[in-house]
N, C-alpha and C positions, 0 to 999 in steps of 0.2 A: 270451092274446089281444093284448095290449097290446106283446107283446115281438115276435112277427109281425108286428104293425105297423109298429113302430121297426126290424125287420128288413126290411119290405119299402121302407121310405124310404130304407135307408140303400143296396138293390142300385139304383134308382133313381136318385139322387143319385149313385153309383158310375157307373153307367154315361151318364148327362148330363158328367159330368166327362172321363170316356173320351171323352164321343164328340166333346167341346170341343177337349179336348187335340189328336184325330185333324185335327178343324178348322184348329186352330193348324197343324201341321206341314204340312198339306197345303197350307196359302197362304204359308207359309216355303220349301216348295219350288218351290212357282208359282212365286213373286218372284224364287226365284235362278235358275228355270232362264229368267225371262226378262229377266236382268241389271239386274232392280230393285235386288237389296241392292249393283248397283258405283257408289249416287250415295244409298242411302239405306239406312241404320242402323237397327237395332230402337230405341233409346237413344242414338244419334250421327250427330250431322250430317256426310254424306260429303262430297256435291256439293250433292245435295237434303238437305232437311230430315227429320230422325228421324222416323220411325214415330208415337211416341208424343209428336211436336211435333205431328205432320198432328192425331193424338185429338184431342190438349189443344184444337186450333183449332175442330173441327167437332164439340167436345161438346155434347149438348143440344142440336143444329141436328135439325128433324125429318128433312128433307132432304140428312143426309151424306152417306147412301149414296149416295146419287143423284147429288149432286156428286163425290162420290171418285170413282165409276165414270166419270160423264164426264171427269174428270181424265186417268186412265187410260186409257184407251180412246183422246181426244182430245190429249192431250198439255198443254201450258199455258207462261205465259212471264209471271211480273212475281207472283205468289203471293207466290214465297220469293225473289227477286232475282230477277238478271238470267239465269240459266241457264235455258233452257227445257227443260221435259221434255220426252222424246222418246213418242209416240205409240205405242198398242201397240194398232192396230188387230185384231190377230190372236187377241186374247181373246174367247171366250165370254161371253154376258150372264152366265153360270151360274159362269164364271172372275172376269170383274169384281166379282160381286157376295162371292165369297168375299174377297176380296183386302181389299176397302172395308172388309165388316164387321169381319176379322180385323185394318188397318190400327185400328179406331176401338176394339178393347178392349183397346190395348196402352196402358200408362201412365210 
């Protein structure tokens, strides 16, 4: 009985990791196909600020998401210097919100 158990936690846990994983790539390829990674890095500052510079800022904020999406969507100027992002109105709320989340678990 016990071993079913620990058997069913572990296809569970398998597949929450899968479907993380699928998460991640699929907002690595949002980004690049709409020329997010030619000013920001997962780990390196390009033009904008690292991926996981934006986390480290908006950890613990209830409201990241929220903010990152507007970020995106809206665009911004004075954040990370003086270079302003450029606006990407052409995103889904369903697109923005992947991007924020998948932006805030990178380290």
């Amino acid at each position: 009985m016990f071993s079913k158990f620990i058997g069913g936690i572990f296809v569970v846990l398998t597949l929450s990791v899968a479907g993380s994983a699928q998460a991640n790539d699929e907002a690595l390829e949002l980004a690049k196909k709409n020329a997010c990674t030619a000013c920001h890095g997962v780990n390196n500052k390009i033009v904008g600020p690292a991926y996981s510079d934006v986390a480290a800022k908006y950890a613990g904020q209830d409201d990241a998401v929220a903010q990152l999406k507007d970020s995106i969507k809206n665009g911004g100027k004075g954040n990370w210097g003086q270079t302003p992002m450029p606006a990407q109105p052409q995103l889904s709320d369903e697109q923005l919100t992947l991007l924020a989340e998948w932006i805030l678990t990178l380290k």
